[in-house]
N, CA, C and O atoms as a GROMACS GRO file, in nm:
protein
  296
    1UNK      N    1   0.742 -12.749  26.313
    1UNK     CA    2   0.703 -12.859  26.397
    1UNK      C    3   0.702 -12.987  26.314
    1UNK      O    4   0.668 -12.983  26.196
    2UNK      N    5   0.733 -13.086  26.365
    2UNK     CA    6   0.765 -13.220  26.324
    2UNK      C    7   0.597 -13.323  26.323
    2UNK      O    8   0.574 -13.404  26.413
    3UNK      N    9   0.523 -13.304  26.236
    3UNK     CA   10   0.396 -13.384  26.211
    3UNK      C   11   0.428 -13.545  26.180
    3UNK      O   12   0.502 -13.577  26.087
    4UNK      N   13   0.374 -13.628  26.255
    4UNK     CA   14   0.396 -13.769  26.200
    4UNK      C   15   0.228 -13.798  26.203
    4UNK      O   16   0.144 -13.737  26.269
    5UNK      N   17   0.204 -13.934  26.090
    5UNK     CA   18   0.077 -13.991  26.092
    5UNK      C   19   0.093 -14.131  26.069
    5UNK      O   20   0.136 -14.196  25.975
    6UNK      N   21   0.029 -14.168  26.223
    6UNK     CA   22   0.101 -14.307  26.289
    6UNK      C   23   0.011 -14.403  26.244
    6UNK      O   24  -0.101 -14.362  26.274
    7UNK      N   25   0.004 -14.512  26.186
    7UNK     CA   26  -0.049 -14.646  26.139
    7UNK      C   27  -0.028 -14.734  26.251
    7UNK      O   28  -0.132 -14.767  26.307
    8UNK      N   29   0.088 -14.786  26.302
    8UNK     CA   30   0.099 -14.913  26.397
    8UNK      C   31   0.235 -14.919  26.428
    8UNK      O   32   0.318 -14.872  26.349
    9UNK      N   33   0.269 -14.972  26.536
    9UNK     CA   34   0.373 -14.971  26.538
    9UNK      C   35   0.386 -15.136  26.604
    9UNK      O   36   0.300 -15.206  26.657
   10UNK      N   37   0.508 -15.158  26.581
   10UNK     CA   38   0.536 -15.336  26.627
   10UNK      C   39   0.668 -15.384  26.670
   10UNK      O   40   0.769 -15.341  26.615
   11UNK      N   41   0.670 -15.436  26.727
   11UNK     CA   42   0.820 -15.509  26.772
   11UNK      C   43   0.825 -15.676  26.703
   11UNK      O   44   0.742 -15.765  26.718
   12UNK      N   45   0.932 -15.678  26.638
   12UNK     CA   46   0.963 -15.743  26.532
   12UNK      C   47   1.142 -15.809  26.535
   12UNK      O   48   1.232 -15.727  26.519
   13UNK      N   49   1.167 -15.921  26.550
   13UNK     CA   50   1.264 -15.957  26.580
   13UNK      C   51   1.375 -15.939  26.501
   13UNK      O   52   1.323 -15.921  26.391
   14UNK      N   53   1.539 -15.930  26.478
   14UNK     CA   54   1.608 -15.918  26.404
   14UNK      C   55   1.636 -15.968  26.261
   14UNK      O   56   1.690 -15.920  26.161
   15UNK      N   57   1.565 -16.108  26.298
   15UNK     CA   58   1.576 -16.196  26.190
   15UNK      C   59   1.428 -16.178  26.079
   15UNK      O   60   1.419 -16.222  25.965
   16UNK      N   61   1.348 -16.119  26.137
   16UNK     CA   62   1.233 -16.062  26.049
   16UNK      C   63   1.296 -15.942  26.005
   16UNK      O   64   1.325 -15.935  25.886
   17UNK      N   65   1.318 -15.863  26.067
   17UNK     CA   66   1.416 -15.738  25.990
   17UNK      C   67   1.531 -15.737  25.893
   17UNK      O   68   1.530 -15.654  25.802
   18UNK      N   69   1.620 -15.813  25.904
   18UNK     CA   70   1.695 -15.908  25.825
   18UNK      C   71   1.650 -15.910  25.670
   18UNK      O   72   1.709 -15.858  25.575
   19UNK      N   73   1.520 -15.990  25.668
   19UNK     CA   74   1.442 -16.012  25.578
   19UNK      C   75   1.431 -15.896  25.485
   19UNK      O   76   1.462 -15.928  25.370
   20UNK      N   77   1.397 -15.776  25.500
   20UNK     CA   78   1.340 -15.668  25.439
   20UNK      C   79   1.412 -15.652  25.325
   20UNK      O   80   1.533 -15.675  25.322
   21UNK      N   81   1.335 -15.605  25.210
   21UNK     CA   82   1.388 -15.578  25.106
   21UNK      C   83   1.287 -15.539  25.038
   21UNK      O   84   1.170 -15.566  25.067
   22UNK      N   85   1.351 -15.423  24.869
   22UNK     CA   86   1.267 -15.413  24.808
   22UNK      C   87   1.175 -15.487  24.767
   22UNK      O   88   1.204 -15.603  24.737
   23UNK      N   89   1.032 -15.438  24.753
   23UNK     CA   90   0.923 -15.554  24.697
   23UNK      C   91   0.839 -15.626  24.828
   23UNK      O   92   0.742 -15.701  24.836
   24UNK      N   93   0.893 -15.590  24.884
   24UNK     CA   94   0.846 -15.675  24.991
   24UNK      C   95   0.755 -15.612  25.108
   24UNK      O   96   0.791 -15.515  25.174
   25UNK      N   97   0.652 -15.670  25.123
   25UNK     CA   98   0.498 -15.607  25.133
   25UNK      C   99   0.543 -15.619  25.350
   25UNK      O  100   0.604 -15.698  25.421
   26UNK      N  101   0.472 -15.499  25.370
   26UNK     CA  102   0.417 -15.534  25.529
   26UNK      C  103   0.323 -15.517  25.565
   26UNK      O  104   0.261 -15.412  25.547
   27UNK      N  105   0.266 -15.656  25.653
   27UNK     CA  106   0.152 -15.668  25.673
   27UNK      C  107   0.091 -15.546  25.818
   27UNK      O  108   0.132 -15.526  25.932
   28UNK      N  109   0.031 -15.516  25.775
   28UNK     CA  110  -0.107 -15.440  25.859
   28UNK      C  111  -0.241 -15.455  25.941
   28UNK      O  112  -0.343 -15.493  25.883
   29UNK      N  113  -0.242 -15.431  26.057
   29UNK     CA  114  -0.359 -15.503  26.113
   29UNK      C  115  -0.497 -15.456  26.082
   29UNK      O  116  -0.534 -15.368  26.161
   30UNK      N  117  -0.560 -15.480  26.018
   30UNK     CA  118  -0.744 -15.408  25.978
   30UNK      C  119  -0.753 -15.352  26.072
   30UNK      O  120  -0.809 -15.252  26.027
   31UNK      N  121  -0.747 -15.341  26.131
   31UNK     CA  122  -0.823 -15.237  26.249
   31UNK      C  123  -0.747 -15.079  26.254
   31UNK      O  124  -0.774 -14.979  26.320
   32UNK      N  125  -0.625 -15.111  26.137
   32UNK     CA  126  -0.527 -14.956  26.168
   32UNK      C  127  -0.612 -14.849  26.120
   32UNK      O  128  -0.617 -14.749  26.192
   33UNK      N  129  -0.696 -14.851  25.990
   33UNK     CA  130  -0.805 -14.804  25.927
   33UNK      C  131  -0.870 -14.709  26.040
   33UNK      O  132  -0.888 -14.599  25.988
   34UNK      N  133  -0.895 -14.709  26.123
   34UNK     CA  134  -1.001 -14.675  26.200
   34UNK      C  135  -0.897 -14.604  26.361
   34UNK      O  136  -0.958 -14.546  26.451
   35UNK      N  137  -0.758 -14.622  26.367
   35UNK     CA  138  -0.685 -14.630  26.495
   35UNK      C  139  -0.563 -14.553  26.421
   35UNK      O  140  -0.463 -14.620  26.448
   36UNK      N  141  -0.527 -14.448  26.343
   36UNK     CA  142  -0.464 -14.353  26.320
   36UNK      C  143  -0.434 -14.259  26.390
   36UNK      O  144  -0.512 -14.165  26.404
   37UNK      N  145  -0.312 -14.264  26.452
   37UNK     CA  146  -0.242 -14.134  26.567
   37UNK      C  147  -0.143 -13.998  26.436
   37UNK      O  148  -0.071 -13.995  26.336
   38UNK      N  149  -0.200 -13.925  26.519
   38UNK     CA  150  -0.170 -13.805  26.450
   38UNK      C  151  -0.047 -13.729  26.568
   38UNK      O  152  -0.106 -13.702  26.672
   39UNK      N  153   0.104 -13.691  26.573
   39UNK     CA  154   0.120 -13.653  26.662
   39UNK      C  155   0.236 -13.539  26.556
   39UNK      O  156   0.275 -13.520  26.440
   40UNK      N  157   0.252 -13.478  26.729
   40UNK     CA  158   0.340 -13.329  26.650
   40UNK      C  159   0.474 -13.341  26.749
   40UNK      O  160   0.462 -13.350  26.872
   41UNK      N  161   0.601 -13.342  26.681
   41UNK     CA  162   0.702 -13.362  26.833
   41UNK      C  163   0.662 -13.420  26.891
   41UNK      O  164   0.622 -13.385  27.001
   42UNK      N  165   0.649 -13.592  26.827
   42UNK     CA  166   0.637 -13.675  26.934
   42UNK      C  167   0.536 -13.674  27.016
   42UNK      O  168   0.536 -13.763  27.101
   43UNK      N  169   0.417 -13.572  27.016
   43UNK     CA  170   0.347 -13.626  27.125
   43UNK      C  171   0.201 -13.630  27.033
   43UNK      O  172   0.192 -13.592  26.917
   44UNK      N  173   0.062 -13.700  27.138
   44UNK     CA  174   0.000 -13.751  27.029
   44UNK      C  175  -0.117 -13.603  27.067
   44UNK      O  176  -0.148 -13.540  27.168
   45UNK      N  177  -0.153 -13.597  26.922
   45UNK     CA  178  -0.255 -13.428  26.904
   45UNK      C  179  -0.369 -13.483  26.885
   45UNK      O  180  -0.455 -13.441  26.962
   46UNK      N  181  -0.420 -13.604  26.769
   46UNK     CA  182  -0.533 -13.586  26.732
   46UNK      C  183  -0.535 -13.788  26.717
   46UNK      O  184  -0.433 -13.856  26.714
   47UNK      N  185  -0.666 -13.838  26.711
   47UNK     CA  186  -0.692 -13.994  26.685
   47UNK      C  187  -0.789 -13.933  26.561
   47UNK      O  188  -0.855 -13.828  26.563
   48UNK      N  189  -0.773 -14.062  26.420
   48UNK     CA  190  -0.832 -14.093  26.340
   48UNK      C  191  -0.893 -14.155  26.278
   48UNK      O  192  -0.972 -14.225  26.343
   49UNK      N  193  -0.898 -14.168  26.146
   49UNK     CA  194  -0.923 -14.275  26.087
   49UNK      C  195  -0.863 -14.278  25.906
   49UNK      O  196  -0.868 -14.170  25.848
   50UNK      N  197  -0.814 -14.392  25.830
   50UNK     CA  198  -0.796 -14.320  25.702
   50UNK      C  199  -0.896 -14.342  25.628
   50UNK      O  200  -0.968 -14.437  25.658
   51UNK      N  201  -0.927 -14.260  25.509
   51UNK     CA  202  -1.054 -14.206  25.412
   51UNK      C  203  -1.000 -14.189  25.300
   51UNK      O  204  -0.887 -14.139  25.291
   52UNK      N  205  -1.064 -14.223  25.204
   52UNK     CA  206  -1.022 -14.215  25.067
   52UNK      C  207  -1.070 -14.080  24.989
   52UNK      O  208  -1.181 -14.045  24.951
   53UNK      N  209  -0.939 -14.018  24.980
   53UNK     CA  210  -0.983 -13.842  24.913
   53UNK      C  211  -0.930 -13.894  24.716
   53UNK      O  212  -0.819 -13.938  24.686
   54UNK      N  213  -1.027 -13.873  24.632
   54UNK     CA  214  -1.043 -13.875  24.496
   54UNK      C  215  -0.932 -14.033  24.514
   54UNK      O  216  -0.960 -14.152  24.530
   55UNK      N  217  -0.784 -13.949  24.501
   55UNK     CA  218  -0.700 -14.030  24.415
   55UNK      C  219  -0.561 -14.021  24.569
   55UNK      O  220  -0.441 -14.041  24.552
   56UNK      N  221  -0.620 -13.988  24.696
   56UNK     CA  222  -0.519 -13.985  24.747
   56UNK      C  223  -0.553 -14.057  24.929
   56UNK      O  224  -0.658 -14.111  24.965
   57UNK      N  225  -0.469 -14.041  24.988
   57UNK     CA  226  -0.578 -14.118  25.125
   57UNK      C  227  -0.554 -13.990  25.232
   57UNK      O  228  -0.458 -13.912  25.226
   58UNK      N  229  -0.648 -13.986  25.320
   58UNK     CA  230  -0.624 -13.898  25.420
   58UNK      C  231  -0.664 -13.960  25.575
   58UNK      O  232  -0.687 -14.079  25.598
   59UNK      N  233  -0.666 -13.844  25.678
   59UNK     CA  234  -0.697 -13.906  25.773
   59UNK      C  235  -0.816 -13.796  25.856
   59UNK      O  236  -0.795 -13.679  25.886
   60UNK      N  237  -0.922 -13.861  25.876
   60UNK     CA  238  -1.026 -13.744  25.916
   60UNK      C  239  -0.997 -13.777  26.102
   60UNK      O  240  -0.955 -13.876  26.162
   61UNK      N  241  -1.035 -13.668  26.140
   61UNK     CA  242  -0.957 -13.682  26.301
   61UNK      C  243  -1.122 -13.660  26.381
   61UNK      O  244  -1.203 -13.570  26.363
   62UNK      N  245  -1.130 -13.773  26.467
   62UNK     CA  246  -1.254 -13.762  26.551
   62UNK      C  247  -1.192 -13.750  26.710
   62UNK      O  248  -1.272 -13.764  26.802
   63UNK      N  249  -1.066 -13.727  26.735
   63UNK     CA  250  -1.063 -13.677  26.853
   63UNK      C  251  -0.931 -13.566  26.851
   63UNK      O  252  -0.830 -13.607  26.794
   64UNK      N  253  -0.927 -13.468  26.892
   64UNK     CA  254  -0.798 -13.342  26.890
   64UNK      C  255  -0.777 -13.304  27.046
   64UNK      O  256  -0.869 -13.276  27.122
   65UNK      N  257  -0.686 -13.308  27.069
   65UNK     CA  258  -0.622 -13.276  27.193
   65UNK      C  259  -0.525 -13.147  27.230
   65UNK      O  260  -0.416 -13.178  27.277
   66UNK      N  261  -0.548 -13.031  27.216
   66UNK     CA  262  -0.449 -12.914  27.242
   66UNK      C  263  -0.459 -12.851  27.345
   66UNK      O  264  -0.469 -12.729  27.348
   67UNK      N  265  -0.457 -12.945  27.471
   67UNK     CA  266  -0.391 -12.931  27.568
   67UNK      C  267  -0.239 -12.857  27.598
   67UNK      O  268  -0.212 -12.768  27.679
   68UNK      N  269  -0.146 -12.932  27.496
   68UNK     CA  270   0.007 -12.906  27.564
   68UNK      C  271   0.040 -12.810  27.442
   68UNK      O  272   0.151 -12.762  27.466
   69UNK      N  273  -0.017 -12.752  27.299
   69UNK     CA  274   0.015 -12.672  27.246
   69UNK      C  275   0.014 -12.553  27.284
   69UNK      O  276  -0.086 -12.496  27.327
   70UNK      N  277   0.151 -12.494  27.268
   70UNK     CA  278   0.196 -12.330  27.315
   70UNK      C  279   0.047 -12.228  27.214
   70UNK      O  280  -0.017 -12.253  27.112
   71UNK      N  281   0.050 -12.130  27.300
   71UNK     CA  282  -0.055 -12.049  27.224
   71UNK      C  283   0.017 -11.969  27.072
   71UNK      O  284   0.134 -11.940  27.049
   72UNK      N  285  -0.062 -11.958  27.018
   72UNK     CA  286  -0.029 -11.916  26.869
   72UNK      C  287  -0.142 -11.811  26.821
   72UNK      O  288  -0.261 -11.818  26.788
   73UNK      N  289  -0.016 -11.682  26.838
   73UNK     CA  290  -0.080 -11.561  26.758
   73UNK      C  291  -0.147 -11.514  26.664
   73UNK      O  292  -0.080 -11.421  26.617
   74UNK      N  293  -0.247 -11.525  26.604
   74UNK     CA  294  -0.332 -11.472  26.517
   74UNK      C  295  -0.358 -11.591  26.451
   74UNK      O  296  -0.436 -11.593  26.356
   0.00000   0.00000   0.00000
């Protein structure tokens, strides 16, 4: 299964895209911290937040949704 862990997403014009290159920082809205989508195939499983583990970042999940997951044996 295909896991993604979603930060933000934005619509951004050609000529800002254009732009991109190594080194070159993208900005983030403060509030993504706290508004982390967790989804599997595209669809969304769990809402988060990110947390700082020792030396690495994670995402602790305060809402899970397995509704549309097929059942799984043992």
């Amino acid at each position: 299964m295909h896991l993604e862990i979603l930060l933000q997403e934005q619509l951004i014009s050609r000529r800002r895209l254009a732009k991109f290159a190594p080194g070159k920082v993208l900005p983030l809205m403060p509030e993504i911290i706290h508004c982390v989508e967790v989804r599997v195939n595209g669809q969304l499983l769990a809402l988060g937040e990110l947390v700082q583990l020792e030396d690495r970042l994670g995402v602790e999940l305060h809402e899970v949704y397995h509704a549309w997951l097929p059942e799984v044996d043992g």
